[in-house]
C-alpha positions in Angstrom: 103.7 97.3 104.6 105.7 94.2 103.6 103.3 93.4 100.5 103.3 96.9 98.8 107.2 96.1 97.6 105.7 92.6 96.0 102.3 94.5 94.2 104.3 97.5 92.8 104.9 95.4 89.5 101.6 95.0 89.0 100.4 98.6 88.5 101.2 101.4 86.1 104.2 103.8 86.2 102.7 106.4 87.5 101.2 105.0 90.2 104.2 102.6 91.3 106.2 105.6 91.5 104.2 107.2 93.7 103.5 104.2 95.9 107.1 103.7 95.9 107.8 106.9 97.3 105.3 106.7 100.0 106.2 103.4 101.0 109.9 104.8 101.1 108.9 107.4 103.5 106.5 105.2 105.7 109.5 102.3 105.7 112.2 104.7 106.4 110.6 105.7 109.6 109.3 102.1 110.9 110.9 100.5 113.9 111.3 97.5 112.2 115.5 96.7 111.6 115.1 94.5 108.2 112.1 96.7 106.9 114.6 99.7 107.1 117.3 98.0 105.6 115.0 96.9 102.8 113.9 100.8 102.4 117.9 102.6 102.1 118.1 99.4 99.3 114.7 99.8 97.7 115.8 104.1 97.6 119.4 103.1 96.5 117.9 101.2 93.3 114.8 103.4 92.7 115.2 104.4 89.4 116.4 100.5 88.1 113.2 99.1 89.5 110.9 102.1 87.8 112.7 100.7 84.7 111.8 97.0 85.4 108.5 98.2 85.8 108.1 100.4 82.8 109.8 97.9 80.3 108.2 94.4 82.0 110.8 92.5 82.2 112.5 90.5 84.9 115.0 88.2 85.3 113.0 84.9 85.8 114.1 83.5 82.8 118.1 84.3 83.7 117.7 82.9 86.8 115.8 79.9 85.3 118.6 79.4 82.8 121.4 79.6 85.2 119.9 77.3 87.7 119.9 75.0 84.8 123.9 75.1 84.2 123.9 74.6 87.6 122.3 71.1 88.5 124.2 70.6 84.9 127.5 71.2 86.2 126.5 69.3 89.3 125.4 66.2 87.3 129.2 66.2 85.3 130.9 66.0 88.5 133.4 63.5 87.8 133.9 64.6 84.3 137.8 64.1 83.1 137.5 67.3 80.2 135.9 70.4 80.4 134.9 69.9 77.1 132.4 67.2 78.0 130.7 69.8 80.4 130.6 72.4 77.9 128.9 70.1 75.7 126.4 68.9 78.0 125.8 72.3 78.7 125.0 73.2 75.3 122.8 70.0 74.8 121.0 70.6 78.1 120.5 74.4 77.4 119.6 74.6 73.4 116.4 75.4 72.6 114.4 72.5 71.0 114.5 68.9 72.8 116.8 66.5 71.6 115.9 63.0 72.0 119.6 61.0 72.2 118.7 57.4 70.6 118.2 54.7 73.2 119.9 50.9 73.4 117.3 48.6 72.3 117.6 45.4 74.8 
């Protein structure tokens, strides 16, 4: 019951929607507290994750990309200007890698 949710990606349209809706109904009626909960969610956003499914996208890469300012902003702690951060920001986040010259010793 719990791996249905993580395999409806996977298959066509037409079939994810009606695994979806069966899953809704067999969810909606388990015993389980959290399974429930996940079910009146799941129902709640039905047609947004028919969408996900029909287009193929997700938000891997967003989530990839914000992680990235993250540790980012973490690494400029101590920073005195905001410019500095945004800058790093940029230079961490741009799309080809850019090789800053090193000190020869």
């Amino acid at each position: 019951m719990k791996e249905l949710p993580r395999t409806l990606p996977h298959q066509p349209v037409g079939q994810a929607e009606a695994e979806s809706k069966r899953w809704i109904f067999r969810a909606s009626h388990s015993r389980i507290p959290e399974i429930v909960e996940l079910c009146r969610k799941s129902h709640r956003r039905k047609d947004d994750i028919l969408k996900t499914i029909r287009l193929g996208h997700s938000n891997a890469r967003l989530e990839a990309f914000n992680n990235k300012i993250k540790v980012t902003i973490r690494m400029a702690y101590g920073f005195r200007h905001v410019d500095n951060l945004i800058a790093m920001i940029k230079l961490r986040c741009s799309g080809p890698p850019i090789h800053l010259p090193t000190p020869i010793p």
